[in-house]
C-alpha positions in Angstrom: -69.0 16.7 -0.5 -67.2 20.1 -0.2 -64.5 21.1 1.1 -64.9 22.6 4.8 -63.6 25.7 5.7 -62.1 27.5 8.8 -62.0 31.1 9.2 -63.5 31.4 5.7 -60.4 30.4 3.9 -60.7 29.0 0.5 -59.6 25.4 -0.4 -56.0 25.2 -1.3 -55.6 24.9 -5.2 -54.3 21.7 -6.7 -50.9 21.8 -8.5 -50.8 22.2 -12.1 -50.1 19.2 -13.6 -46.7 20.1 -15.4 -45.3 21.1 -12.1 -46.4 17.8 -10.5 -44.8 15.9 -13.3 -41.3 17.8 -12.2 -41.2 17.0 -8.7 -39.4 13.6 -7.7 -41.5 10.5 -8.3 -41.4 9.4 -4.5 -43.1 13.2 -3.3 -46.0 13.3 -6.4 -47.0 9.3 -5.5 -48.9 10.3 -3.0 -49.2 7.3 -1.5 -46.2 5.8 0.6 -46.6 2.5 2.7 -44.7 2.9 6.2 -44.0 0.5 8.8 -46.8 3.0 11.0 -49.1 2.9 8.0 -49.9 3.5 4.5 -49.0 7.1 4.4 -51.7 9.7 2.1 -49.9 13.0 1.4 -51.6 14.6 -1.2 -50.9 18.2 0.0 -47.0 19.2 0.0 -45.1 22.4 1.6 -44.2 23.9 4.4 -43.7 26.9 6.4 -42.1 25.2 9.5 -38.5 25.3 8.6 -37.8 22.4 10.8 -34.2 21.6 9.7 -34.1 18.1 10.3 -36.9 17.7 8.2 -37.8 14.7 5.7 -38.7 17.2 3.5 -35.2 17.3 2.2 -34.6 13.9 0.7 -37.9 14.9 -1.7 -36.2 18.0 -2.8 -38.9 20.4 -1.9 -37.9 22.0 1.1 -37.8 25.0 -0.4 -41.6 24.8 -1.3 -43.0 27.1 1.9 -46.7 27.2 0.4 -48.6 24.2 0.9 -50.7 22.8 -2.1 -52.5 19.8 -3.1 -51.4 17.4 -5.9 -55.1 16.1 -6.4 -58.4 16.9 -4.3 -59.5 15.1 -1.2 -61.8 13.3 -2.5 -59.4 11.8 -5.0 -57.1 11.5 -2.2 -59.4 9.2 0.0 -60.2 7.0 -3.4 -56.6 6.2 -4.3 -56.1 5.2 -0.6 -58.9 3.1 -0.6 -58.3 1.4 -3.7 -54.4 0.8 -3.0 -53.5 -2.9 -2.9 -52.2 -2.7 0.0 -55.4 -1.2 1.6 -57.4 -3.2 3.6 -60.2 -2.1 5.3 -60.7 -2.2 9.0 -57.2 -3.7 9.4 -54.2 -1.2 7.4 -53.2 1.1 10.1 -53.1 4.9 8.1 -50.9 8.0 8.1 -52.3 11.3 6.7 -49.9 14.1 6.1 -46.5 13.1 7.8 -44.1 13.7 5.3 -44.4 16.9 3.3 -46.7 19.4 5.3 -48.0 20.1 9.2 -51.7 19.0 8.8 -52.6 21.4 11.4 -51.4 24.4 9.9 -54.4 26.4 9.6 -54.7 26.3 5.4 -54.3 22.3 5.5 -56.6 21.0 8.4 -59.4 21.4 6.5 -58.7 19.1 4.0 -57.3 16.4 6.9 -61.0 17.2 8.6 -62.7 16.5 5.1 -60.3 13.2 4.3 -61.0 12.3 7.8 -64.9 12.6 7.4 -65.0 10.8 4.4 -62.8 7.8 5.6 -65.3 8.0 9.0 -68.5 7.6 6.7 -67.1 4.8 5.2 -67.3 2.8 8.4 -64.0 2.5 8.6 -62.3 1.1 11.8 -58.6 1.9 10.6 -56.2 3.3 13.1 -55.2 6.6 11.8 -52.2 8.7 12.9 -51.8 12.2 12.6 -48.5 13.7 13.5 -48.4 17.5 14.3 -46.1 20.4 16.2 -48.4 23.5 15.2 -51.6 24.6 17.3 -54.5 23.0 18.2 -57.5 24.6 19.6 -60.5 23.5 21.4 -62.5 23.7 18.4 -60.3 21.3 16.4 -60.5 18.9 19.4 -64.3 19.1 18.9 -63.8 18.0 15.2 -61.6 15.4 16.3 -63.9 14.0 18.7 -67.2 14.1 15.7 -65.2 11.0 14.2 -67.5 7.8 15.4 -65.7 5.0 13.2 -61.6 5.7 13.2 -59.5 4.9 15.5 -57.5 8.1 15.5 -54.4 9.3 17.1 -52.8 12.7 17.2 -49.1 12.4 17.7 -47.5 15.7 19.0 -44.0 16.2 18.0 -42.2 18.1 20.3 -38.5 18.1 21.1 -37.4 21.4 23.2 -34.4 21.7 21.0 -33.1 25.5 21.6 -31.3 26.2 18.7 -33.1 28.0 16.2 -31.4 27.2 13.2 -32.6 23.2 14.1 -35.8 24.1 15.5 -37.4 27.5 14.8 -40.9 26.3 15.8 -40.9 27.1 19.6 -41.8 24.1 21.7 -44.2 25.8 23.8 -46.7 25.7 20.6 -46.3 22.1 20.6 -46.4 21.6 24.7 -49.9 23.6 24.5 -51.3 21.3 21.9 -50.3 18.3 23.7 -52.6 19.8 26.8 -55.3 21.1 25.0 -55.8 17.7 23.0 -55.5 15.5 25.9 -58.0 17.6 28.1 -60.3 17.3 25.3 -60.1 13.4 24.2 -63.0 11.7 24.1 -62.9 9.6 21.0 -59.7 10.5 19.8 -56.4 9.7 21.5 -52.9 11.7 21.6 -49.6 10.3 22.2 -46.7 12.5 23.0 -43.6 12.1 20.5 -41.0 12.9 22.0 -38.3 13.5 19.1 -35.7 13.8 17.2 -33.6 13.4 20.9 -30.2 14.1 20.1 -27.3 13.6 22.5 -26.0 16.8 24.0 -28.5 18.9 21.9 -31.8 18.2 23.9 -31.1 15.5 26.4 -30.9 17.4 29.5 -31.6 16.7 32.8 -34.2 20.1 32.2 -35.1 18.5 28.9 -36.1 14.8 30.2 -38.1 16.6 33.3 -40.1 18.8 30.9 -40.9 15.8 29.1 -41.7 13.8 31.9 -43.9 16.3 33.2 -45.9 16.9 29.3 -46.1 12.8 29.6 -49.0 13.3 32.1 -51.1 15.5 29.4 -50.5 12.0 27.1 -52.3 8.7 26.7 -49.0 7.2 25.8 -45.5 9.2 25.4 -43.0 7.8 22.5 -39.3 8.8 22.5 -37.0 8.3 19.6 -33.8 9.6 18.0 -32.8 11.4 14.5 -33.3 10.7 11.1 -30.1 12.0 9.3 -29.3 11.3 6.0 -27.1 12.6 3.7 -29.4 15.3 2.2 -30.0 16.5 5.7 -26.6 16.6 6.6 -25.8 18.4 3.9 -28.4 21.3 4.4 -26.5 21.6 8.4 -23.6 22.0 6.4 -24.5 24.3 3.9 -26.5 26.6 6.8 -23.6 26.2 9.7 -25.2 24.2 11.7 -24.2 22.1 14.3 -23.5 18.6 13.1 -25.2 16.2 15.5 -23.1 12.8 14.4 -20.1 12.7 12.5 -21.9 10.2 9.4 -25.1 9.3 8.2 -27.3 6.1 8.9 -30.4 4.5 7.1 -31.8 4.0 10.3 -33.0 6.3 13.4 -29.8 7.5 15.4 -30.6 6.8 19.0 -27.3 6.1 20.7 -27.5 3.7 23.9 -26.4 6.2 26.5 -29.1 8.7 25.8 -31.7 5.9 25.9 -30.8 4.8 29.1 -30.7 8.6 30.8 -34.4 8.9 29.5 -35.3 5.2 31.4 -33.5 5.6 34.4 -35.2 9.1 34.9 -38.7 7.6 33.9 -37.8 4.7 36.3 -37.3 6.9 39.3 -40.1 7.9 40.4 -44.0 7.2 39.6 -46.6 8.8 38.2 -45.0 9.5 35.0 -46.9 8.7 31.6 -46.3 5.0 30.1 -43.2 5.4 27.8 -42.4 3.2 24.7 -39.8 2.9 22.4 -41.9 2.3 18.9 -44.7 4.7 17.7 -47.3 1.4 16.8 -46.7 0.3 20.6 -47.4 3.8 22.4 -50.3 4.2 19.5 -51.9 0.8 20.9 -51.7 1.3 24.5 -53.8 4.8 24.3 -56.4 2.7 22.5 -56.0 -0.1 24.5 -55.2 -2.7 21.6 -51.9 -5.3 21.1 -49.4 -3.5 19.0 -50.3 -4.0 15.2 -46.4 -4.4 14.4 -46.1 -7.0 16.9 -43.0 -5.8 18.3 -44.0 -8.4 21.3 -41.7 -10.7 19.2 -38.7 -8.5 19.9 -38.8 -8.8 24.0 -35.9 -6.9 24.6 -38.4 -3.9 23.4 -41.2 -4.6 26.0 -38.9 -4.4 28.9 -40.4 -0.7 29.8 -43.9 -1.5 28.9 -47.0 -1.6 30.9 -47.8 -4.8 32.3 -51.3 -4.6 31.2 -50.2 -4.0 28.0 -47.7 -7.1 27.9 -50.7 -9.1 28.3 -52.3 -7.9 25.6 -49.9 -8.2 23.2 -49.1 -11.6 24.5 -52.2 -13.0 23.6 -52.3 -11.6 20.2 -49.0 -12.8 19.2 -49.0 -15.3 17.2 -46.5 -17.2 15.1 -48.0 -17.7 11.6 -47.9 -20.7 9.7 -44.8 -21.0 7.6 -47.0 -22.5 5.0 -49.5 -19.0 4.7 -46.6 -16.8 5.0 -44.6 -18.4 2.3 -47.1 -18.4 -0.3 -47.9 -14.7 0.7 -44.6 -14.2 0.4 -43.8 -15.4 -2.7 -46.8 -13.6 -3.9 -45.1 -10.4 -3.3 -42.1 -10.9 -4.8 -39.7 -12.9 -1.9 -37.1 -14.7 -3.1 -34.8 -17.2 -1.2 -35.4 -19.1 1.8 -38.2 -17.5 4.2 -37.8 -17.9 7.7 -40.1 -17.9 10.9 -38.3 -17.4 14.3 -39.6 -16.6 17.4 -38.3 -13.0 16.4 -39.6 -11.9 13.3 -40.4 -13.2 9.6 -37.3 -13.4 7.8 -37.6 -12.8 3.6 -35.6 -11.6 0.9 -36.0 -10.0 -2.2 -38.9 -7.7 -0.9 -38.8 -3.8 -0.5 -40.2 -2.1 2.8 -44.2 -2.3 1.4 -44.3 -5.8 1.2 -43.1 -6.4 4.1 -45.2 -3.8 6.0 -48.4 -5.5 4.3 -47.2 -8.8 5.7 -46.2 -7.4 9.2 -49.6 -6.0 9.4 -51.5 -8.7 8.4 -49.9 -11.0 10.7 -49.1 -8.7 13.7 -46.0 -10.3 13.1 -42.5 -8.4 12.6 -41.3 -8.8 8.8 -37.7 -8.6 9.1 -35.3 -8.2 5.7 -32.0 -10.5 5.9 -29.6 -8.5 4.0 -30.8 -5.6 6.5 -30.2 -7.6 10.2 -32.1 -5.8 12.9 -29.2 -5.9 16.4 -30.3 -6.8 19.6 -31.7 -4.1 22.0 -31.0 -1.7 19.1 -34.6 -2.3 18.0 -34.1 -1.3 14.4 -32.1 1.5 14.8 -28.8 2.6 13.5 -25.5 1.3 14.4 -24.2 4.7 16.0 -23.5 5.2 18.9 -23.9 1.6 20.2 -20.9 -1.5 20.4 -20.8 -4.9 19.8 -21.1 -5.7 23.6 -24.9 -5.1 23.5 -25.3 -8.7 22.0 -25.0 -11.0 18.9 -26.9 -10.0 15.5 -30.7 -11.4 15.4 -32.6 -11.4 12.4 
């Protein structure tokens, strides 16, 4: 099948090898699993200049121009020949981490990965994350896909500094409106991030957000990835430091959370809001949350309740037995632990853990890496030892 064009623009060339071989090893495997999906990003750059962006811990943020590190066809075959693929059931990410897939030179290629994964009969959820424009045409595409279950997540944060956030908001806000107006097959969910206390977490800020939540199937809020390699690009470029240190996890300090609930809670006819991408994702479609995050009630406290009953009735605790020998295929070592919370392994990286989270709607919980209660997973700034003991 050949590529598909828009506007007559050519396909965007493939990088030569010898160059591909020079980039880090995580940013030329093109194939990453996360806990929303196993992630295909086989076309890096970006002309977005987003500061916060991931692109930093891959060492390419320079890289402006996107390419592709193999054709899309190539790309759709070494996704659906991953081991940890499985068909009908692996929820999927295309181009989150290294380029906007609707800049105007890349959404061909997502359109063409798309239509292949579509004639394949695949039921997969699939998420596409995007801050750039999105026109009526596009939706149209969108909507031609008869098998996927897809998603369009618009990022959009209203942050007013320009050294943060030079892509105005506005763009984003648009795209939000013209994709929901347009839905038919499709879905879009408004992701409302990186929130950062005192940056974007206005009064002004939550109403605009609670007013774009009406143009959204589901809206999903969440805080700031900030590692060290992005904290040291705010340095270099006198920027604003957000936090004072670094965290593995998503910074999402309690007091901003609870601003964004109590001005949610007080009045109706606001969209449904949700803490984790899988659960907002779930809701517009209508389905259980494929994390199970039902398991972590403290988390489904703002949720629909037609959507705690769905996710109620799919939860269920696996056998120890199964999960073990899965387990221990994988790599686990030490005891392995079912509570009413989560699986609790050791020894295994953040893939294995995702495959066995997915496969059992069930959450897969490290114990070297204890998840807090009503942090949800997030990072330790910004909240005290008051909010309750340590849970697995």
């Amino acid at each position: 099948m050949s590529t598909p064009t828009i506007g007559n623009r050519r396909p965007l060339p493939i990088l030569p090898v010898e160059q591909i071989t020079s980039l880090k090893p995580e940013l030329a495997d093109v194939i990453e699993y996360r806990k929303s999906g196993l992630s295909l990003n086989w076309i890096i750059g970006c002309p977005l200049n987003c500061g916060y962006c991931v692109r930093h811990l891959f060492e390419n943020y320079g890289m402006k121009v996107p390419r592709r590190l193999m054709s899309d066809e190539d790309a759709v075959n070494r996704l659906v020949s991953h081991p940890y693929f499985r068909p009908h059931k692996t929820p999927i990410q295309l181009l989150n981490r290294a380029t906007d897939p609707m800049l105007l030179i890349v959404k061909p290629h997502l359109f063409n990965v798309l239509r292949q994964l579509d004639d394949r009969g695949l039921t997969n959820h699939v998420l596409v994350i995007t801050r750039w424009r999105v026109t009526p045409e596009d939706c149209a595409v969108l909507n031609s896909f008869t098998h996927l279950r897809l998603t369009v997540l618009v990022t959009h944060s209203n942050i007013q500094e320009p050294k943060i956030e030079p892509v105005n908001s506005n763009i984003a806000a648009k795209s939000l409106r013209t994709l929901y107006e347009h839905a038919e097959r499709y879905r879009t969910v408004l992701y409302w991030r990186p929130i950062v206390p005192g940056l974007n977490d206005s009064a002004a800020d939550i109403a605009r957000a609670r007013e774009l939540s009406k143009s959204a199937h589901a809206t999903v809020f969440t805080g700031l990835f900030f590692r060290k390699e992005i904290a040291a690009y705010y340095e270099a470029h006198n920027m604003p430091m957000p936090y004072e240190e670094t965290a593995r996890r998503k910074i999402m300090p309690e007091v901003a959370e609870q601003r964004i609930l109590a001005a949610f809670e007080r009045d109706s006819g606001w969209g449904a809001l949700f803490r984790k991408t899988s659960c907002g994702e779930a809701y517009a479609h209508g389905e259980a949350d494929y994390n199970g995050h039902f398991g972590i009630r403290e988390l489904c406290e703002i949720c629909p309740p037609e959507q705690l009953a769905r996710c109620e009735a799919a939860w269920v605790k696996p056998e120890l037995t199964t999960v073990t020998q899965q387990a221990r295929e994988l790599g686990a070592s030490g005891p392995i632990d079912i509570t009413d919370r989560a699986i609790v392994v050791e020894g295994l990286d953040e893939p294995p853990r995702y495959y066995l989270q997915h496969g059992f709607g069930y959450q897969c919980h490290d114990r070297a890496k204890p998840h807090h209660h009503r942090q949800h997973g997030r990072a330790n700034i910004g909240w005290t030892a008051k909010n309750g003991p340590t849970t697995p």
